[in-house]
DSSP file (Angstrom, degrees, kcal/mol; ACC not computed):
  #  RESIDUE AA STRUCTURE BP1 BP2  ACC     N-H-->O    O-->H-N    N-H-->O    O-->H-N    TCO  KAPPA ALPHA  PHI   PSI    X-CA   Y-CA   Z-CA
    1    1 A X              0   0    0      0, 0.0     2,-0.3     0, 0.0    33,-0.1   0.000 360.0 360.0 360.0 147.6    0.0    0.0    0.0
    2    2 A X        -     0   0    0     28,-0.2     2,-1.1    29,-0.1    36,-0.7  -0.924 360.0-121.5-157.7 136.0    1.2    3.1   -1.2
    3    3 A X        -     0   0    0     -2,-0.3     2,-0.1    34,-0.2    32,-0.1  -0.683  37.9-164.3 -64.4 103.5    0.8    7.0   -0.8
    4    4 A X        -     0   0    0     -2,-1.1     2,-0.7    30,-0.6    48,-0.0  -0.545  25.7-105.6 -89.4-177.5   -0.2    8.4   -4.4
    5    5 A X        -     0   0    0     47,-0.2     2,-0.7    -2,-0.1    -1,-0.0  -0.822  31.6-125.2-114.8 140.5    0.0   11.9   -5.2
    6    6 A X        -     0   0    0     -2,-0.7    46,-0.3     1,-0.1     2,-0.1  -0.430  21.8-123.5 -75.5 120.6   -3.4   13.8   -5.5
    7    7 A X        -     0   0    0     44,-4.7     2,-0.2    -2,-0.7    -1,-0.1  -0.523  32.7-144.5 -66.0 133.5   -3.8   15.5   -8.6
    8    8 A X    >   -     0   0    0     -2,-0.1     3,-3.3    83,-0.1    83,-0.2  -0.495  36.9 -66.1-102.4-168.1   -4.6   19.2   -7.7
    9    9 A X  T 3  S+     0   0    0     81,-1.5     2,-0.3     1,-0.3     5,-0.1   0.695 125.1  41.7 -16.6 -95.6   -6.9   21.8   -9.5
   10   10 A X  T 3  S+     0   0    0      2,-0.1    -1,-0.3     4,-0.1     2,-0.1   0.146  77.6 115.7 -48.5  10.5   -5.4   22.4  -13.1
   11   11 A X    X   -     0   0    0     -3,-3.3     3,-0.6    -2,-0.3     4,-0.2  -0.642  65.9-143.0 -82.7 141.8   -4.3   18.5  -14.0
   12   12 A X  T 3  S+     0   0    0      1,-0.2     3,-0.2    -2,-0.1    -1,-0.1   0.251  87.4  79.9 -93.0  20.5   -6.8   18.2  -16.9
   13   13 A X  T >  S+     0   0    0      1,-0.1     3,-0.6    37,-0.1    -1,-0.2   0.155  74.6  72.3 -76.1  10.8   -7.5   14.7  -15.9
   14   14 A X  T <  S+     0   0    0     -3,-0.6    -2,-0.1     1,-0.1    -1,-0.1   0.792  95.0  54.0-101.8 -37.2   -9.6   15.8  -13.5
   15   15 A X  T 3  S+     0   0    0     -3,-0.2     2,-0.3    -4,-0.2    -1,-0.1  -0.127  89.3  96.4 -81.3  23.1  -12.0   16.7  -16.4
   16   16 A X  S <  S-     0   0    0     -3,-0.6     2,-0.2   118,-0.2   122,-0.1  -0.821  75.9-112.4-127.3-178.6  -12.2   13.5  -18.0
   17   17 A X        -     0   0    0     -2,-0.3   119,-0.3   120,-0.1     2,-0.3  -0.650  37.2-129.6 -97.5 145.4  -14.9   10.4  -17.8
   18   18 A X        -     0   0    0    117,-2.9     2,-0.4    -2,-0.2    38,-0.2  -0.652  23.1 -98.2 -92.7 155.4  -13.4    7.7  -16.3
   19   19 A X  B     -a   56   0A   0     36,-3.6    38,-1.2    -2,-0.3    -1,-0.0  -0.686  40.2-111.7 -75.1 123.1  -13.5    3.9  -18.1
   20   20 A X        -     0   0    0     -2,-0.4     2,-1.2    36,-0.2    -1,-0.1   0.036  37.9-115.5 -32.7 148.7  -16.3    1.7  -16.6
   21   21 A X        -     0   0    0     36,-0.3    -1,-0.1     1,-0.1     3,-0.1  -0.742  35.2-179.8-102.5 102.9  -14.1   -1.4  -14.6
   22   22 A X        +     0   0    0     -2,-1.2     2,-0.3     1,-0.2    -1,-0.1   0.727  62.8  16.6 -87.5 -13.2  -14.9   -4.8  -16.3
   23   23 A X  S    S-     0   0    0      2,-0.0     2,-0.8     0, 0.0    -1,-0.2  -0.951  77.7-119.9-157.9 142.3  -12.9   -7.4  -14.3
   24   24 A X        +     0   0    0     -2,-0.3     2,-0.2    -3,-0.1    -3,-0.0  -0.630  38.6 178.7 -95.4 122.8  -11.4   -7.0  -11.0
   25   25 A X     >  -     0   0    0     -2,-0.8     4,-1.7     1,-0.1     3,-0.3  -0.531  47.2-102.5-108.8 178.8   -7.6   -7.5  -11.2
   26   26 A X  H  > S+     0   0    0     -2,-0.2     4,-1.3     1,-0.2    -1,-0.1   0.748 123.2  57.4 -62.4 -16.2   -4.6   -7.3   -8.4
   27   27 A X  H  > S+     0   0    0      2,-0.2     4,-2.1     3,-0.1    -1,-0.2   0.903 109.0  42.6 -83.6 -22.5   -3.8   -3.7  -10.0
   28   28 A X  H >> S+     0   0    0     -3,-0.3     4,-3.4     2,-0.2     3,-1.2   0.970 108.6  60.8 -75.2 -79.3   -7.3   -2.6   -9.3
   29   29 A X  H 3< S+     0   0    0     -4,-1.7     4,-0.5     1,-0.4    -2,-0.2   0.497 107.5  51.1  -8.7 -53.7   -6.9   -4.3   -5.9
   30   30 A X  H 3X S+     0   0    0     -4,-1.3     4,-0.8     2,-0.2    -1,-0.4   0.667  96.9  55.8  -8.1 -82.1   -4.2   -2.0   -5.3
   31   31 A X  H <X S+     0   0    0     -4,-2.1     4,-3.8    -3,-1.2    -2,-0.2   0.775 104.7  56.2 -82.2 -15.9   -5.3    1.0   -5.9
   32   32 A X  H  X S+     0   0    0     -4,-3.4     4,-0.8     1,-0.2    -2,-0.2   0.877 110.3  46.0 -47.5 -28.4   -8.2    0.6   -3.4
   33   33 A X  H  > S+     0   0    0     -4,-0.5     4,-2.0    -5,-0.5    -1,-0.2   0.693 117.4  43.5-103.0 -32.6   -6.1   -0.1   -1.0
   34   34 A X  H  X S+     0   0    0     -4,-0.8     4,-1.4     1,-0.2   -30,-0.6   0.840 117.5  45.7 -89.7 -10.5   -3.7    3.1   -2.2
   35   35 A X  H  X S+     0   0    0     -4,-3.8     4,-1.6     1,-0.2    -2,-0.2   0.864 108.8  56.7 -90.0 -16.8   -6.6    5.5   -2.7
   36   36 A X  H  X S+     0   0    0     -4,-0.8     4,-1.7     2,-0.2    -2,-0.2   0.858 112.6  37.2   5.5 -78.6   -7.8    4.3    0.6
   37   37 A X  H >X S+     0   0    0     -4,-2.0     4,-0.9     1,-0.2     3,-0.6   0.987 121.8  58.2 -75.9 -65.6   -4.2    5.3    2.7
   38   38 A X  H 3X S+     0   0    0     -4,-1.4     4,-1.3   -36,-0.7    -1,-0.2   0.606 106.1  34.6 -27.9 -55.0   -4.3    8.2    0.4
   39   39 A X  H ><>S+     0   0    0     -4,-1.6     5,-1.4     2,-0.2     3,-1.1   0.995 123.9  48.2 -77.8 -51.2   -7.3    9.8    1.0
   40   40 A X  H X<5S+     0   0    0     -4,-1.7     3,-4.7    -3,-0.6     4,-0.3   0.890 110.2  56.3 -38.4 -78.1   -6.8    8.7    5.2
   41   41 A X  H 3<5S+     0   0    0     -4,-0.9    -1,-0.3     1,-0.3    -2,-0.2   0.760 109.7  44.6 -36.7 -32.7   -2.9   10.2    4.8
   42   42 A X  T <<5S-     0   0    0     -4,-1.3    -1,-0.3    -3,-1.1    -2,-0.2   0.302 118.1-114.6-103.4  24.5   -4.7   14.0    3.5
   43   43 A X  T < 5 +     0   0    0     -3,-4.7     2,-0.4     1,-0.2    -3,-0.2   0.863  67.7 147.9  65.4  17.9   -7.2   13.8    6.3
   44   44 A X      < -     0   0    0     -5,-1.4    -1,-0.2    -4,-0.3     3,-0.1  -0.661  56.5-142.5-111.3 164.8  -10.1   13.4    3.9
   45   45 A X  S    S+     0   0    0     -2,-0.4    17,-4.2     1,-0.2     2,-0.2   0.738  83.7   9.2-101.7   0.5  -13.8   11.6    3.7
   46   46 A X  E     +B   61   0B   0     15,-0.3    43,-0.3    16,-0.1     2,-0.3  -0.931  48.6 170.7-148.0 169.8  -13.5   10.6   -0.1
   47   47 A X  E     -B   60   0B   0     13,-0.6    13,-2.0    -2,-0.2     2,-0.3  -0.945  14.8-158.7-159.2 152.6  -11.5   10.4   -3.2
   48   48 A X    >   -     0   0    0     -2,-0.3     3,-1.6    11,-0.2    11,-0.2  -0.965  38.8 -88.2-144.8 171.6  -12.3    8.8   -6.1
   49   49 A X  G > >S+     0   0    0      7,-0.4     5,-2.9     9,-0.4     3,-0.6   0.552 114.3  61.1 -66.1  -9.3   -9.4    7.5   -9.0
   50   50 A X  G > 5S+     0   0    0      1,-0.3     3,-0.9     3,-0.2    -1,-0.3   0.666  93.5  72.0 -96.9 -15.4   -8.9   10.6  -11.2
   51   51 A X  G < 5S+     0   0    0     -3,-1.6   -44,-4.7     1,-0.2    -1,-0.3   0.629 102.6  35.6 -56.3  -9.7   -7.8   12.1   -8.3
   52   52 A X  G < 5S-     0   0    0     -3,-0.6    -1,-0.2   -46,-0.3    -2,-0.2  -0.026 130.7 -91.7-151.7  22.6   -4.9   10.4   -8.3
   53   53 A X  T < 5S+     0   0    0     -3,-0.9     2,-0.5     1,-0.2    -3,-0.2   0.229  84.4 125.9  99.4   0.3   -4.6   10.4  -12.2
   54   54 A X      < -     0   0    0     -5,-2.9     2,-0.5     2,-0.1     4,-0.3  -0.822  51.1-151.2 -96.5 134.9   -6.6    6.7  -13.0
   55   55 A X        +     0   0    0     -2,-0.5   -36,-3.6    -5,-0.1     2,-0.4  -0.025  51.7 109.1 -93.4  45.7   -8.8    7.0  -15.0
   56   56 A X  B    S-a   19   0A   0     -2,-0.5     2,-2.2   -38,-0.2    -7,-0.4  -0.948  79.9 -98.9-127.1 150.9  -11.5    4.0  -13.9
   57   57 A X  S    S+     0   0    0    -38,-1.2    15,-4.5    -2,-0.4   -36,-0.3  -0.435  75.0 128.1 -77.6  85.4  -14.6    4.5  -12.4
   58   58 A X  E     - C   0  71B   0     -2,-2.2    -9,-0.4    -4,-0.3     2,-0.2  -0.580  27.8-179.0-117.4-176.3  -13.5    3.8   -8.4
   59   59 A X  E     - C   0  70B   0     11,-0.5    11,-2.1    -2,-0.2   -11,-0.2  -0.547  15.5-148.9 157.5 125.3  -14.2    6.0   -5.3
   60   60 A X  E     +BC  47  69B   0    -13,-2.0   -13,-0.6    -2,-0.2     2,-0.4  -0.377  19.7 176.8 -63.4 153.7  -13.4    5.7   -1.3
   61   61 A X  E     +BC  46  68B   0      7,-0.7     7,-2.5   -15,-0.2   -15,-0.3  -0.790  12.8 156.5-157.0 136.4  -15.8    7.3    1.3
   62   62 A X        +     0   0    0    -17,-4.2     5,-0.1    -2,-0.4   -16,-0.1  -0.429  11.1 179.2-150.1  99.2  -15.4    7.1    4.7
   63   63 A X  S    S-     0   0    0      3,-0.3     4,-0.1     1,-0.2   -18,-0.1   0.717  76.8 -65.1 -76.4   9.7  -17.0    9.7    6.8
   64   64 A X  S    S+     0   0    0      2,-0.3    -1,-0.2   -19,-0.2     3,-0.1   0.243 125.0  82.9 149.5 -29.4  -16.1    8.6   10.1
   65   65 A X  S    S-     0   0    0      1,-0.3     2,-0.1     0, 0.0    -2,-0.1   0.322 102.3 -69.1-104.7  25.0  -18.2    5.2   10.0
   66   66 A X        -     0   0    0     -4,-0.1     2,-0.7     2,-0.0    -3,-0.3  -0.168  62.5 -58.4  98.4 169.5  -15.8    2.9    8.1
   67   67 A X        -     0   0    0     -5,-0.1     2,-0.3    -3,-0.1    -5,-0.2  -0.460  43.3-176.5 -75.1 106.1  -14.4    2.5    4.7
   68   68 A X  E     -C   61   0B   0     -7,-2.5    -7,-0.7    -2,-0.7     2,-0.4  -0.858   6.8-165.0-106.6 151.9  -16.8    1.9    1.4
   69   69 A X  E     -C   60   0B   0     -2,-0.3     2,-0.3    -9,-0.2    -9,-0.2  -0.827   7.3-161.6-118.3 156.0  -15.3    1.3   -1.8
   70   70 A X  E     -C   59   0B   0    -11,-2.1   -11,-0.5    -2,-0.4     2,-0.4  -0.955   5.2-161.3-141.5 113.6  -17.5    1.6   -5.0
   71   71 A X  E    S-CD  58 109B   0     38,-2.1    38,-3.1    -2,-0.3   -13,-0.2  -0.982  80.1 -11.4 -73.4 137.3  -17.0    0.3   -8.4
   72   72 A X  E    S-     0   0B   0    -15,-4.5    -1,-0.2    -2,-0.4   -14,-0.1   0.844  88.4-169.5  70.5  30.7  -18.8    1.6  -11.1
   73   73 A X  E     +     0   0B   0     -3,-0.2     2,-0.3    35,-0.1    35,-0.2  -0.070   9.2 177.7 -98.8 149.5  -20.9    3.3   -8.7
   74   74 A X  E     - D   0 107B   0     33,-1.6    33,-1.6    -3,-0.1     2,-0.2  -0.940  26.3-115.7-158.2 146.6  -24.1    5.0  -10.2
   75   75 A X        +     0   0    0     -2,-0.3    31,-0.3    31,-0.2     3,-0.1  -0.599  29.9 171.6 -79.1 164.8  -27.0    7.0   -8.5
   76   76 A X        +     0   0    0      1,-0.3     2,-0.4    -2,-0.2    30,-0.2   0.308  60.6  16.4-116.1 -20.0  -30.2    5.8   -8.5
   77   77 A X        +     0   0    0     28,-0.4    28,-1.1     2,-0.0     2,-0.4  -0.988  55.9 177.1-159.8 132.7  -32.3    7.7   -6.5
   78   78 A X  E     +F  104   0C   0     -2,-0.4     2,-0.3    26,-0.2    26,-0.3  -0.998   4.0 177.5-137.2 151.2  -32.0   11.2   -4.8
   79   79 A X  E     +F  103   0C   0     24,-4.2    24,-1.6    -2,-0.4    23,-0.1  -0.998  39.0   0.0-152.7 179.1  -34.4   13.1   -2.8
   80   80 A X  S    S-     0   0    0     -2,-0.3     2,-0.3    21,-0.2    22,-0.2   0.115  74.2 -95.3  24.1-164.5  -34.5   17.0   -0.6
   81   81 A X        -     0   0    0     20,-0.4     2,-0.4    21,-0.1    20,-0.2  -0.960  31.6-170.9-158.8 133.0  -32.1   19.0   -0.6
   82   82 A X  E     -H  100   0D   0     18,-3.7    18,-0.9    -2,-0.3     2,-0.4  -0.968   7.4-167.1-132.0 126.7  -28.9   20.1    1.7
   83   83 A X  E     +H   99   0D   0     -2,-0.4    16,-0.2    16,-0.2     2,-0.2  -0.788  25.4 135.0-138.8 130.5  -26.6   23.0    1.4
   84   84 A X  E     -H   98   0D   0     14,-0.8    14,-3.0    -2,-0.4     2,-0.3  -0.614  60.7 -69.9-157.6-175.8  -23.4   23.3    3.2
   85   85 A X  E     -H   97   0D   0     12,-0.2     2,-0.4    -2,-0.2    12,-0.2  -0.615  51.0-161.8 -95.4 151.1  -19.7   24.3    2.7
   86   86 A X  E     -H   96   0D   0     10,-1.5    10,-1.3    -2,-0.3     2,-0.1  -0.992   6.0-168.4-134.3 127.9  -17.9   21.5    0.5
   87   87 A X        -     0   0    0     -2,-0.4     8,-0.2     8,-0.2     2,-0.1  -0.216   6.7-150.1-106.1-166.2  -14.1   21.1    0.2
   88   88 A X    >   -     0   0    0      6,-0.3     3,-4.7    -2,-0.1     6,-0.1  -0.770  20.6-135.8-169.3 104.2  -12.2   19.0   -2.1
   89   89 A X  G >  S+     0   0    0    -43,-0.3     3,-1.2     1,-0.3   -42,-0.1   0.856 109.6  59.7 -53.6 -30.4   -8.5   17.1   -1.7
   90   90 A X  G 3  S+     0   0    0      1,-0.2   -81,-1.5   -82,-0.1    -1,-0.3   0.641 103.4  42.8 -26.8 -39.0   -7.9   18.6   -5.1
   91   91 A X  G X  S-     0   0    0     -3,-4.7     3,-1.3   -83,-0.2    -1,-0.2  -0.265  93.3-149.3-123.4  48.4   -8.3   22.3   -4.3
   92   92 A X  T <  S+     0   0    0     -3,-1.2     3,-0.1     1,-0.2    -3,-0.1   0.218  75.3   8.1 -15.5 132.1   -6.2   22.1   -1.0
   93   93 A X  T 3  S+     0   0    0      1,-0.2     2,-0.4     0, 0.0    -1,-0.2   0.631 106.1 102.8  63.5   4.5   -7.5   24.7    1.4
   94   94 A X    <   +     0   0    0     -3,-1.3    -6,-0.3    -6,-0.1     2,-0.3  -0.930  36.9 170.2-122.8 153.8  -10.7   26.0   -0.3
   95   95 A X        +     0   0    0     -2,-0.4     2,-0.4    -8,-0.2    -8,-0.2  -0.965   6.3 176.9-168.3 167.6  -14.4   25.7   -0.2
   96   96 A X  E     -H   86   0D   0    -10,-1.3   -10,-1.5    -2,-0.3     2,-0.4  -0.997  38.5 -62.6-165.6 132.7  -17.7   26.8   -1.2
   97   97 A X  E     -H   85   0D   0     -2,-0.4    48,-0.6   -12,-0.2     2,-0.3  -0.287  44.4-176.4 -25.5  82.2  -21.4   26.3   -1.1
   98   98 A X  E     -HI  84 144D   0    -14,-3.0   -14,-0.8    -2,-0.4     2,-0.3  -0.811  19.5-154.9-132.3 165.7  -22.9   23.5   -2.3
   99   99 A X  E     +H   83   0D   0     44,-0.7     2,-0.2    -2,-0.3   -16,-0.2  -0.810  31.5 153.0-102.9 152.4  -26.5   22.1   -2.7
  100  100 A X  E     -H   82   0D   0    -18,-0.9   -18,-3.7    -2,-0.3     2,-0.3  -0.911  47.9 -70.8-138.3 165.8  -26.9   18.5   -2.8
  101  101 A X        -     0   0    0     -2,-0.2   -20,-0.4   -20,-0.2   -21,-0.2  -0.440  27.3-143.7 -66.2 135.7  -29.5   16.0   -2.0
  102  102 A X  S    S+     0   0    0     -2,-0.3    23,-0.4   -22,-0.2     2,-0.3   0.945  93.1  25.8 -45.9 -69.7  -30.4   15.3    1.6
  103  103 A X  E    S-F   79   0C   0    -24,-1.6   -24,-4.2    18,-0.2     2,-0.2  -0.794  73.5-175.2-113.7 159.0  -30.8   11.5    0.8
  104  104 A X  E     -FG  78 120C   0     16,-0.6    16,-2.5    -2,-0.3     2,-0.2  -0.961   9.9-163.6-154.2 120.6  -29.0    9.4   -2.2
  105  105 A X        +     0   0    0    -28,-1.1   -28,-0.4    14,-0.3    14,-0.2  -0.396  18.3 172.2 -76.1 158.5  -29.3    5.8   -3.4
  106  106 A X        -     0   0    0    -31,-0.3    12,-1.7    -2,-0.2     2,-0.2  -0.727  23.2-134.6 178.5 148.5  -26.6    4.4   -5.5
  107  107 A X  E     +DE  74 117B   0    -33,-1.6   -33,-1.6    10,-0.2     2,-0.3  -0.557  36.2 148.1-113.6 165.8  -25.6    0.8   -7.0
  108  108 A X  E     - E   0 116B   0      8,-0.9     8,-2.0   -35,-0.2     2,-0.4  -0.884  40.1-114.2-162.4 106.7  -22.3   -0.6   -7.0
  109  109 A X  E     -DE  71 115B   0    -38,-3.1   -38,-2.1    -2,-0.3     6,-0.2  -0.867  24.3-142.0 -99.7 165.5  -19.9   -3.2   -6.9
  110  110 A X    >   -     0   0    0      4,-2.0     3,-3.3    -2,-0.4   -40,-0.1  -0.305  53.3 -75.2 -77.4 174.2  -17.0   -4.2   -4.0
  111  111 A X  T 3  S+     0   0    0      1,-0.3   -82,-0.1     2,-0.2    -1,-0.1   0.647 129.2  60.3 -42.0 -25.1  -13.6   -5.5   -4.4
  112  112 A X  T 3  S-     0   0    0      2,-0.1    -1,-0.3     3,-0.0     3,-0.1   0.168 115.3-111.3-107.9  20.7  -15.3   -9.4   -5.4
  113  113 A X  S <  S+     0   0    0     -3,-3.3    -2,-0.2     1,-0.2     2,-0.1   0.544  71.6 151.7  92.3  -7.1  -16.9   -7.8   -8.2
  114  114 A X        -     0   0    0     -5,-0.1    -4,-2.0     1,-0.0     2,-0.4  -0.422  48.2-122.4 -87.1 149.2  -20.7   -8.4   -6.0
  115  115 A X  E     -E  109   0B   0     -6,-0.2    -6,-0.3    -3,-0.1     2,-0.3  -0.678  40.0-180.0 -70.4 152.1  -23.2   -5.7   -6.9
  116  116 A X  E     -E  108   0B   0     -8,-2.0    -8,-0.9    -2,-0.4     2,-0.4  -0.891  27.0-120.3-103.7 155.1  -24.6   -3.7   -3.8
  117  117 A X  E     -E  107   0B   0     -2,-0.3     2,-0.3   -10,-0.2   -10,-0.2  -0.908  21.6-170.9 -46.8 111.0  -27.0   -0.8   -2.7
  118  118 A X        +     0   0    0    -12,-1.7     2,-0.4    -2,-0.4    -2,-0.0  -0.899   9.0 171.1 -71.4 115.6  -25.6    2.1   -0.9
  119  119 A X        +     0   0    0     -2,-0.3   -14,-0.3   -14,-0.2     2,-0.3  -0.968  11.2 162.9-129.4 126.1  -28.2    4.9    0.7
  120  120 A X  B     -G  104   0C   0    -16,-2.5   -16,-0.6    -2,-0.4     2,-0.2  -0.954  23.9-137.2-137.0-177.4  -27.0    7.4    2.8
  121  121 A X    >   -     0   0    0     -2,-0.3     3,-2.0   -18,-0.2   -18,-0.2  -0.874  66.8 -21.7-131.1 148.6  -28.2   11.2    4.4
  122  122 A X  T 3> S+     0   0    0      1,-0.3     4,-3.7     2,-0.2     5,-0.3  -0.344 133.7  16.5  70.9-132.2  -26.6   14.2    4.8
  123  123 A X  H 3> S+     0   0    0      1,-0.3     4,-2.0     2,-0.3    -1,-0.3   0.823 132.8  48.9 -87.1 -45.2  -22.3   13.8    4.9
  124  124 A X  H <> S+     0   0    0     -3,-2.0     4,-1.7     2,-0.2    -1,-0.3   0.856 116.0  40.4 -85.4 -34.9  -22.8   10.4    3.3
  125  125 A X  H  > S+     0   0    0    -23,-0.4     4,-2.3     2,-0.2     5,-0.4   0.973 119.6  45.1 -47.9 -69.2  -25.5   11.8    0.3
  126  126 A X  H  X S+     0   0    0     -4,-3.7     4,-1.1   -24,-0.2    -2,-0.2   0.919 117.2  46.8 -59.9 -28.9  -23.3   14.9   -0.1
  127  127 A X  H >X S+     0   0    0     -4,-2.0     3,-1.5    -5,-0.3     4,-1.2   0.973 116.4  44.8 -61.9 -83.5  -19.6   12.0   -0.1
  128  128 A X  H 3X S+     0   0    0     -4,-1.7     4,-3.3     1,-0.3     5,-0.4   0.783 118.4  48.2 -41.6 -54.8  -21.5    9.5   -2.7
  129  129 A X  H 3X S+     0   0    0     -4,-2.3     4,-0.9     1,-0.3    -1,-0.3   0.809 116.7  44.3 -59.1 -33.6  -22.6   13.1   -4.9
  130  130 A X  H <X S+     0   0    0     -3,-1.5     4,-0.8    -4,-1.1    -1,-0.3   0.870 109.6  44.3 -72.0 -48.6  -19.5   14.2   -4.8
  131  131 A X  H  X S+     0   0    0     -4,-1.2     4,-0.8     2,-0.2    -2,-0.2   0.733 116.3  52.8 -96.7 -49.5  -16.9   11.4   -5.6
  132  132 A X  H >< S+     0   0    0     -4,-3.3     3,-2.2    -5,-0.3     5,-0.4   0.997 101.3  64.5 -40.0 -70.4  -19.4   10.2   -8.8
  133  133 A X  H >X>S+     0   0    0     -4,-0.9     4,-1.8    -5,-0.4     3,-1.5   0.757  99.2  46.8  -6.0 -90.0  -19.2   13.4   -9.8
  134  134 A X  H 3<5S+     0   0    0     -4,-0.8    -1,-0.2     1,-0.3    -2,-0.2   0.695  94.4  69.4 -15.3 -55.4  -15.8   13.1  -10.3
  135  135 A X  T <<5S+     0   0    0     -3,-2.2  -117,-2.9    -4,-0.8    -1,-0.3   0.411 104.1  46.2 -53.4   8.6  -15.9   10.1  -12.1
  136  136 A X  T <45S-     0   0    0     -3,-1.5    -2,-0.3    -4,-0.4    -1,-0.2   0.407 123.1-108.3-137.3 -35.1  -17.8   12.4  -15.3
  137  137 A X  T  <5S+     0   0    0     -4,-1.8     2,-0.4     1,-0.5    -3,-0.2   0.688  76.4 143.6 102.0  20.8  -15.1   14.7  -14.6
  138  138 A X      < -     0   0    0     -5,-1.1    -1,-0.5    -6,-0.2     2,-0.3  -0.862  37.1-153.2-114.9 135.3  -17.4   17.3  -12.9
  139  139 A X    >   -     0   0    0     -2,-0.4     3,-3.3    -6,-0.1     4,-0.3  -0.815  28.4-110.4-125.1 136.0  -15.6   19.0   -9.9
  140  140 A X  G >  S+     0   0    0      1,-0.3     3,-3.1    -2,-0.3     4,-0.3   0.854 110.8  68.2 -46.2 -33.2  -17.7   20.4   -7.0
  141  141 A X  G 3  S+     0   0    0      1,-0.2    -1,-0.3     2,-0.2     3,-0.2   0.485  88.1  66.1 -87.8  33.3  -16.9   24.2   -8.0
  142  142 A X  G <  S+     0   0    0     -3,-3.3    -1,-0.2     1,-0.1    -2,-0.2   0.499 108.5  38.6 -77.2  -2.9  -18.8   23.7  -10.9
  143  143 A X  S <  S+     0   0    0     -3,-3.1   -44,-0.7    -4,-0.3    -2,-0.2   0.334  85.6 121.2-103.8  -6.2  -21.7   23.3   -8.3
  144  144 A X  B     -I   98   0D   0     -4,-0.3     2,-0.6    -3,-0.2   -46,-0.1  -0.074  55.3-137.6-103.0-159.8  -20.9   25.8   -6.0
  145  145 A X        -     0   0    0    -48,-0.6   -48,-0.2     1,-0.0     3,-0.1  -0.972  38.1 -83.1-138.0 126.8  -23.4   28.6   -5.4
  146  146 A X        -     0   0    0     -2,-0.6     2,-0.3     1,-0.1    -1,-0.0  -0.019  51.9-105.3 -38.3 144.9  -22.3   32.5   -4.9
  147  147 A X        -     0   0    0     -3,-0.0     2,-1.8     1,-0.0    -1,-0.1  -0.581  40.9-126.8 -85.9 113.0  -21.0   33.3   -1.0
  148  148 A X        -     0   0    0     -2,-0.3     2,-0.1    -3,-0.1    -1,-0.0  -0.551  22.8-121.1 -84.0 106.4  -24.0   35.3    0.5
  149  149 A X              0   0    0     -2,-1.8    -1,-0.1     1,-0.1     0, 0.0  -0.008 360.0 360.0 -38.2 106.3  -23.0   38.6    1.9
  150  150 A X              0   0    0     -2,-0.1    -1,-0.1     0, 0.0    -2,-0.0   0.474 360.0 360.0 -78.1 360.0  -23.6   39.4    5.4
């Protein structure tokens, strides 16, 4: 297991669709496990693989309540609405306003390739929104919402 280095802001891989994952190898295996200490090493609650400059459709989350790994992840279901400040290991030290849905379904598989359902509220809805995102090559400040003045 291995530290990678996080692609910041301007890598233009950050803007590109990642390739669906059609069989799970030892290299894949790999990098779960390095985006995983990766994301853990920068103090963050996801990453997903074009952060760290592969371009297949993986993503980490863990807000606090253990580690999910997602291949291929896709939403299915969203409902209400949350908006709150959203950072990004990509844009060290910045953040912005953004709205996402309160609650989020999403389909999946793990590391043996089995499909699952993932639902989660709040941190774990805005994590899931966030880290797909990514996968499409769409970066939270494309989402974020003018800073209201006080």
């Amino acid at each position: 297991m291995a530290i990678r280095n996080i692609r910041i802001s301007t890598d233009e891989v950050l803007r590109k669709t990642c390739k669906p994952i059609k069989e799970i190898t030892p290299n894949l295996l790999t990098l779960l496990d390095d985006m995983a200490d990766t994301m853990y090493e920068a103090n963050g609650v996801g990453l997903a693989a074009p952060q760290v400059g592969i371009l297949k459709r993986a993503v980490v989350i863990d807000i606090g309540e253990g580690l999910v790994e997602l291949l291929n992840p896709v939403i299915l279901e969203t409902s209400g609405s949350q908006t709150d400040e959203e950072g990004c290991l990509s844009f060290p030290g910045k953040s912005a306003p953004v709205e996402r849905p309160y609650y989020v379904k999403a389909k999946a598989m793990d590391r043996e390739g089995n499909e699952f359902i993932i639902e989660g509220e709040e941190l774990m809805a805005r994590a899931l929104c966030h880290e797909i995102d990514h996968l499409d090559g769409i970066l939270y400040i494309d989402k974020a919402l003018p800073r209201e003045e006080a």
